[in-house]
C-alpha positions in Angstrom: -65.2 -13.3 -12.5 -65.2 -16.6 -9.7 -66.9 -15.8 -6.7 -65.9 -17.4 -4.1 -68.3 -20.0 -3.4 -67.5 -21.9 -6.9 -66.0 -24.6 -7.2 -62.8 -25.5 -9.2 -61.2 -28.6 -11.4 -57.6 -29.0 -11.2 -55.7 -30.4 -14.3 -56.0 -34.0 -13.2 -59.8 -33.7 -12.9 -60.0 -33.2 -9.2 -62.0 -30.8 -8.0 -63.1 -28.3 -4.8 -65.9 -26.8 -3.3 -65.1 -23.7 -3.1 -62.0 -21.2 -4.1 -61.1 -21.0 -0.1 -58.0 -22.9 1.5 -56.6 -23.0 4.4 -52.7 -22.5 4.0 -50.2 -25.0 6.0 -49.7 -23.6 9.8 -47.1 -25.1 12.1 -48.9 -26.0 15.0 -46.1 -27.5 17.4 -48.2 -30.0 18.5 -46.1 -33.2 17.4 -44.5 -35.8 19.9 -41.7 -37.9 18.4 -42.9 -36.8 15.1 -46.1 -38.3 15.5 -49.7 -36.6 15.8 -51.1 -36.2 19.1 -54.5 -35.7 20.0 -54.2 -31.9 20.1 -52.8 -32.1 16.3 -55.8 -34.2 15.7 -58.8 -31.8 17.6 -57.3 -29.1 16.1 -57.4 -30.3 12.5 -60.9 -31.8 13.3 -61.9 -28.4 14.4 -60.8 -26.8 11.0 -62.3 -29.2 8.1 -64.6 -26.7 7.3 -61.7 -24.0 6.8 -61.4 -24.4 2.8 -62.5 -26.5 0.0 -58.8 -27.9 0.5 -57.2 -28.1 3.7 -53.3 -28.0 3.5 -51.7 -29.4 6.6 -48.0 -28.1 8.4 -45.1 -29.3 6.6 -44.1 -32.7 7.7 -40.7 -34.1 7.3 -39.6 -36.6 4.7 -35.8 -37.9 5.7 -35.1 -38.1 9.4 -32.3 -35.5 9.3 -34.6 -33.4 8.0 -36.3 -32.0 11.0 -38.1 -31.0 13.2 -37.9 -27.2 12.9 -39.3 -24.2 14.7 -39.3 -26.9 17.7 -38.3 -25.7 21.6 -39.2 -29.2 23.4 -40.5 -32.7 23.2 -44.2 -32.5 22.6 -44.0 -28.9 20.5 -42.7 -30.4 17.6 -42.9 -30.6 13.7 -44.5 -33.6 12.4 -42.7 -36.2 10.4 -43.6 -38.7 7.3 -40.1 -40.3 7.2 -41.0 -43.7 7.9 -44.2 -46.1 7.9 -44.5 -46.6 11.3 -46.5 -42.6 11.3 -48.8 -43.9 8.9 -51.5 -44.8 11.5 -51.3 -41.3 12.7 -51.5 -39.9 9.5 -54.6 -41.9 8.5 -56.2 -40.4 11.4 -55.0 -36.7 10.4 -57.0 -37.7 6.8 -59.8 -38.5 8.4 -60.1 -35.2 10.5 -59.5 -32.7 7.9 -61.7 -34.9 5.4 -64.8 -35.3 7.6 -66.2 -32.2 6.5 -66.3 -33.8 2.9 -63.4 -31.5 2.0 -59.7 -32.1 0.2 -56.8 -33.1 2.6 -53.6 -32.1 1.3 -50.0 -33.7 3.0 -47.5 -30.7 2.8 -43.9 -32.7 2.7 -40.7 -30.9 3.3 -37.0 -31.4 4.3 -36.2 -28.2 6.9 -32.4 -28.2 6.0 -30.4 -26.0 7.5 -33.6 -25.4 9.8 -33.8 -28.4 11.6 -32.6 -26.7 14.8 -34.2 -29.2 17.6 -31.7 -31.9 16.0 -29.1 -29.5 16.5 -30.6 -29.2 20.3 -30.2 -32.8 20.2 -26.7 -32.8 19.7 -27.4 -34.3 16.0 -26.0 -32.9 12.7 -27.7 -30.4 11.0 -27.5 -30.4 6.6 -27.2 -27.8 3.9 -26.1 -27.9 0.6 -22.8 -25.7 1.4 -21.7 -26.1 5.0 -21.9 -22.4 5.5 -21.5 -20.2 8.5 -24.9 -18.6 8.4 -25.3 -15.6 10.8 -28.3 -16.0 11.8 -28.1 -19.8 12.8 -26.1 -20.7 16.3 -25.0 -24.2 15.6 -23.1 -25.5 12.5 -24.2 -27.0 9.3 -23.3 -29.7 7.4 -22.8 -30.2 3.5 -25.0 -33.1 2.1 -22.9 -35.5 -0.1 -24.3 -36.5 -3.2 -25.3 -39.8 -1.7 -27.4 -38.0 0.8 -28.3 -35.4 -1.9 -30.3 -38.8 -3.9 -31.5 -40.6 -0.7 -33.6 -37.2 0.2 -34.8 -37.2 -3.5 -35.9 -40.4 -2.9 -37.5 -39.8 0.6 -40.0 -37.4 -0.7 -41.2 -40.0 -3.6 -41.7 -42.6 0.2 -43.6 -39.4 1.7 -45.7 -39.0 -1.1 -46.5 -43.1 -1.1 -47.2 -43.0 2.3 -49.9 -39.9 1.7 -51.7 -41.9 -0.7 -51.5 -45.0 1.6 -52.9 -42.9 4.6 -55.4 -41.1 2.4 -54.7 -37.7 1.9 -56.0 -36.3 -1.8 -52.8 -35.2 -2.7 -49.5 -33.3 -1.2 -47.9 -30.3 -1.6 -43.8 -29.9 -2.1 -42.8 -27.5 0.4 -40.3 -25.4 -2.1 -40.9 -22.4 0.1 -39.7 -20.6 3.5 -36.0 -21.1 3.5 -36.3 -24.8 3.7 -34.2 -27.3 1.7 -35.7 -27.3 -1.4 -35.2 -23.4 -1.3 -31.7 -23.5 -0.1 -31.3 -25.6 -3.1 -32.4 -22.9 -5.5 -30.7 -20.1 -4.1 -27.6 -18.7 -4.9 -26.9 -17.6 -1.4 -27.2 -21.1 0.4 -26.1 -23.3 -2.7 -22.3 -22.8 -3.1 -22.0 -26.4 -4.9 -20.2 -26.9 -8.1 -21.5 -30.1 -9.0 -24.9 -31.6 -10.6 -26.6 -29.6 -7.6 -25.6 -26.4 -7.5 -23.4 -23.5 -9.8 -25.6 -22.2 -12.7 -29.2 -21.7 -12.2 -29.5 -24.4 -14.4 -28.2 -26.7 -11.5 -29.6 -24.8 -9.1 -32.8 -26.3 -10.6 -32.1 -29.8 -10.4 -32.8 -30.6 -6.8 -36.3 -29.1 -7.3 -36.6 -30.6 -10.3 -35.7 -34.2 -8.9 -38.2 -33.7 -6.1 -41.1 -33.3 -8.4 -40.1 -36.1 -10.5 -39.7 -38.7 -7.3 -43.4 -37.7 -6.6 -45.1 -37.8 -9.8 -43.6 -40.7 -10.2 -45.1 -42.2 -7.2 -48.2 -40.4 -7.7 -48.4 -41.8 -11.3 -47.8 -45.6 -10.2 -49.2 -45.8 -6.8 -52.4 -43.0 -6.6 -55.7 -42.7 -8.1 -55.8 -40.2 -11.0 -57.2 -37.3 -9.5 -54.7 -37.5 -6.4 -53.2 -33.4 -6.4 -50.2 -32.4 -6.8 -48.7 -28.5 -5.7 -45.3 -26.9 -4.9 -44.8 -23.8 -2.9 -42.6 -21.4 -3.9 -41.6 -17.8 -2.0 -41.6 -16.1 -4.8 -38.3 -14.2 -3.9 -35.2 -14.4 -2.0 -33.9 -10.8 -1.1 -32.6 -9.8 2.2 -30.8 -6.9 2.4 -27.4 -7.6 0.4 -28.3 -11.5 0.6 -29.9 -12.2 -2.8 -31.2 -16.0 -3.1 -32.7 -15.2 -6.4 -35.4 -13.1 -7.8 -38.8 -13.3 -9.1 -37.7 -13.6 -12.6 -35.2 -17.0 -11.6 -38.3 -17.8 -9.6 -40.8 -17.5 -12.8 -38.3 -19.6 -14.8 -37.8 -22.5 -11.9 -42.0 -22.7 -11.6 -42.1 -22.5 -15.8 -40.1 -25.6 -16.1 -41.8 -27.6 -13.0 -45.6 -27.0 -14.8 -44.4 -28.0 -18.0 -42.6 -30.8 -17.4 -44.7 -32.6 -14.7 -48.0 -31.5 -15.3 -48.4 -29.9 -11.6 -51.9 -29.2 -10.3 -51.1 -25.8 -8.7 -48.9 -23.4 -7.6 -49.0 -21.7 -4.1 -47.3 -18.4 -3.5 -45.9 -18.0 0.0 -46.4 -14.4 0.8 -46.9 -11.9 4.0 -49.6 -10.1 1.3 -51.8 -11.5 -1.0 -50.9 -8.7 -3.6 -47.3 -8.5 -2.7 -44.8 -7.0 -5.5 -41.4 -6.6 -6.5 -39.1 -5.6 -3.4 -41.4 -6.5 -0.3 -39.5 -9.1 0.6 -39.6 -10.1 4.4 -36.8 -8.6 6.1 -35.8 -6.6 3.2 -33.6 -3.7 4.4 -33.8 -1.1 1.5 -30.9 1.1 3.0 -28.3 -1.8 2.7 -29.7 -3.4 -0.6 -27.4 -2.8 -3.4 -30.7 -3.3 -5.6 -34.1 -2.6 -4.8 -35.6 -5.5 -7.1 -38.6 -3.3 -7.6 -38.7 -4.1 -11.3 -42.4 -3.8 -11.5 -45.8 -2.7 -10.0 -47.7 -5.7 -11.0 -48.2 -8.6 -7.7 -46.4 -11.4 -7.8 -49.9 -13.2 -8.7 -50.3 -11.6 -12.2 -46.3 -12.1 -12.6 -46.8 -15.5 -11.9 -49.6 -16.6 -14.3 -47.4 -16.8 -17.7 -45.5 -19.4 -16.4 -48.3 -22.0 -14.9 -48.5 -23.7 -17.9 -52.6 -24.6 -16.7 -51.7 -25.6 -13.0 -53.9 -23.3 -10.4 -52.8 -20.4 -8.4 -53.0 -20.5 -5.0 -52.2 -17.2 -3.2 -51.9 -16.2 0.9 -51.4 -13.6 3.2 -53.0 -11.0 5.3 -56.5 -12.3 4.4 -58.8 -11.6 6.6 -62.1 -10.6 5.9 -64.4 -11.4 2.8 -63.3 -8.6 1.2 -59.5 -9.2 1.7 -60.4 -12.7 -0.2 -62.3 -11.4 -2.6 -60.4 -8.4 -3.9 -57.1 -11.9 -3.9 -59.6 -13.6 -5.9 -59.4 -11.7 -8.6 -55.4 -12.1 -8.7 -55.9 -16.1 -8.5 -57.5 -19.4 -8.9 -57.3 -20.1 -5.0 -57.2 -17.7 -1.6 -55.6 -18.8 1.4 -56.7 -17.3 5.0 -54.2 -18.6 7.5 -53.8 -16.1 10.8 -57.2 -15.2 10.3 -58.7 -18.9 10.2 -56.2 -19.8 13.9 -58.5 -17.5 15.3 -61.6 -18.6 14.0 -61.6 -22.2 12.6 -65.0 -21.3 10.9 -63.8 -18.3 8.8 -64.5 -19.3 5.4 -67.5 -21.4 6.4 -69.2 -18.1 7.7 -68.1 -16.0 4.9 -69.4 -18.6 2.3 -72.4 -19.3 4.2 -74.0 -15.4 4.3 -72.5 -15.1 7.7 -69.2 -13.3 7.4 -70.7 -10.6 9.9 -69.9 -13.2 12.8 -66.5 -14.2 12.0 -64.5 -13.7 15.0 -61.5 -11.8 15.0 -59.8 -11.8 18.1 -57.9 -14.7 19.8 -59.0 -14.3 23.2 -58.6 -17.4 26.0 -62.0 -18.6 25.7 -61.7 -18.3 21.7 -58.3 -20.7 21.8 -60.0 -23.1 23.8 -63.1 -23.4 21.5 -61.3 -23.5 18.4 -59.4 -26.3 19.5 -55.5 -24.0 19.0 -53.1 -26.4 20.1 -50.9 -25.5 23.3 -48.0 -25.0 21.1 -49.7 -22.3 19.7 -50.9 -21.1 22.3 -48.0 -20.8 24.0 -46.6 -19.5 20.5 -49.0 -16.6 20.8 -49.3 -15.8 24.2 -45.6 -15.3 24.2 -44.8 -11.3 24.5 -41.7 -10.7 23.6 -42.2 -12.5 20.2 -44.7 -10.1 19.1 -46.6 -12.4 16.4 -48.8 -11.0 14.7 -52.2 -12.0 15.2 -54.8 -9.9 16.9 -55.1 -11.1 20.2 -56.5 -10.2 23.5 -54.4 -10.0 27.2 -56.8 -12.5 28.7 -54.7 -15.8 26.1 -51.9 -15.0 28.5 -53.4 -16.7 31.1 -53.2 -20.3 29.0 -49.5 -19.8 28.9 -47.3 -23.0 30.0 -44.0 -22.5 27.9 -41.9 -19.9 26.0 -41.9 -19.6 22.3 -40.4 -21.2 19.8 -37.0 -18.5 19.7 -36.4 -18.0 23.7 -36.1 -21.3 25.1 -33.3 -23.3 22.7 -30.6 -24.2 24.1 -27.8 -25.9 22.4 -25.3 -29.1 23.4 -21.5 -27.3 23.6 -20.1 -29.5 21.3 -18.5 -29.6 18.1 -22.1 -29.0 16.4 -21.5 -25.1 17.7 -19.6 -22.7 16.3 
């Protein structure tokens, strides 16, 4: 059985330290898509948080973000053009000082790019559907558009080797556009891109090949490659597609392109069948609770030799431990914005110190940006990390949900 101290090879000979990552976190900290020096401090802070450190998903075409931002200077960070390439060479360099991996997660927020939509800019899906949950309009990429953001995550991934991250990681995951893409709920096409499951596939599938085909041509040979999936789409009476679709999308991406791992984006490290977030089991026509086994053993047929990366609600040694034994790789994420030195103390003898409270003093030593702060300290968002009443004295802004306001225009509904 790994312990968690060993290190690990990845198919294209790369290898880590030690079986703990730290997963990629949002940290609002970006100003015109660029890095500040909070995004860098508080990267800087955390090189010791995994043998691999993956960082917050950063946008690859210019319409496709930033998400999950309420104001200038709390924003996502982008990789859509060369001119953040200085910046990102100094993000390398502060996750990497440590002598640990730095991995560039890349992405395209879709549907989600809501500060563009604050911005009075248009806002892309694959169907131009009236979602719910969303209060501006979306627009349905053409198959021009469709190609060009193909192609944009190939740049991204040039532009991570240029800047000298050890490899990215396709952001398939989390409702984004890659995920849109595969679901049934989102995807309404009937052309190359959508229909069948087949077609379904074929965004995904494209993305890989416009990075490996960069990677193969441009980086060294042990540069990593990952995709992260959400292993299921089920909310309520909105099925995207289950873990069987899911198991058959990740089968195909390992065996065709050779990918180095596979990361499972989950509230639980051992989640199952049918604990999908926001599931509501009284108005689910299906409960999708098909089996007993985690989504980490489900997984494992279909990796075709890439690694398994699981996450969530990991925080203590024992948490990763008992994870370890479902997978190649354990991420800590909530547990490691708290205390930048998690896996360091628990691989190091020390685990007793870890700190496990995000109190004002604790924010300001660990370097969490003011985004997240203000993320955090916001009450009536009720995110779930364990925190103390004092971090609402470092409050200067409203989360992420309670501020955004939106031109009236005809991007509303």
């Amino acid at each position: 059985m790994a312990n968690l101290n060993d290190s690990l090879t990845f198919p294209n000979g790369a290898t880590v330290a030690n079986r703990f990552v730290m997963p990629p976190m949002l940290t609002n900290s970006g100003e015109d898509g660029y890095a500040t020096q909070d995004t860098l401090d508080y990267y800087n802070a955390r090189s010791k948080a995994g043998g691999m450190i993956i960082t917050e998903y950063h946008y690859v075409s210019e319409n496709g973000g930033p998400a999950m931002t309420w104001k200038r200077g709390r924003e996502q960070l982008a990789v859509y053009d060369d001119k953040f390439i200085p910046q990102l060479k100094k993000l390398a360099a502060a996750i990497k000082h440590s002598g640990n991996k730095a991995i560039l997660q890349i992405a395209h927020t879709g549907r989600e790019a809501n500060y563009r939509a604050m911005q009075d800019k248009p806002v892309y899906s694959p169907s131009a559907i009236d979602f719910p949950f969303l209060p501006y309009k979306v627009h349905e990429f053409t198959d021009e558009q469709v190609k060009q953001v193909v192609a944009d995550f190939g740049a991204a991934a040039k532009r991570a080797i240029e800047a000298g991250f050890d490899g990215v990681e396709i952001h398939g995951a989390n409702h984004y556009l890659i995920q849109q893409f595969f679901s049934q709920y989102s995807n309404r096409r009937t052309d190359h891109w959508g229909g069948s499951l087949e077609k379904r596939m074929n965004f995904p599938v494209a993305v890989v090949k416009s990075v490996t085909d960069v990677v193969k041509k441009y980086a060294p040979k042990d540069f990593i490659v990952g995709y992260r999936i959400s292993p299921e789409e089920i909310h309520g009476k909105n099925v995207g597609y289950t873990w069987h679709e899911a198991t058959q999308l990740i089968d195909r991406l390992t065996k065709e392109f050779n990918l180095d791992y596979i990361h499972l984006s989950m509230l639980k490290y051992d989640s199952k069948p049918g604990d999908a977030l926001l599931m509501d089991r009284e108005q689910a026509d299906q409960k999708f609770d098909d089996s007993a086994k985690p989504f980490a053993t489900l997984f494992k047929p279909y990796l075709n030799g890439a690694k398994e990366i699981i996450v969530g609600s990991i925080t203590s040694k024992e948490d990763a431990e008992k994870a370890l034994e479902l997978a190649d790789l354990v991420a800590a994420g909530r547990e490691t914005l708290i205390d930048p030195l998690f896996a360091d103390k628990v691989l190091n003898g020390h685990a007793d110190e870890v700190i496990t409270t995000l109190t004002a003093a604790q924010a300001k030593a660990g370097h969490l940006t003011q985004g997240l702060i203000d993320t955090f300290s916001a009450p009536q968002l009720g995110i779930p990390i364990n925190r103390a009443d004092d971090l609402k004295t470092l409050h200067q802004g409203f989360g992420a949900w309670t501020e955004m306001k939106y031109p009236q225009n005809d991007q509303m509904k």
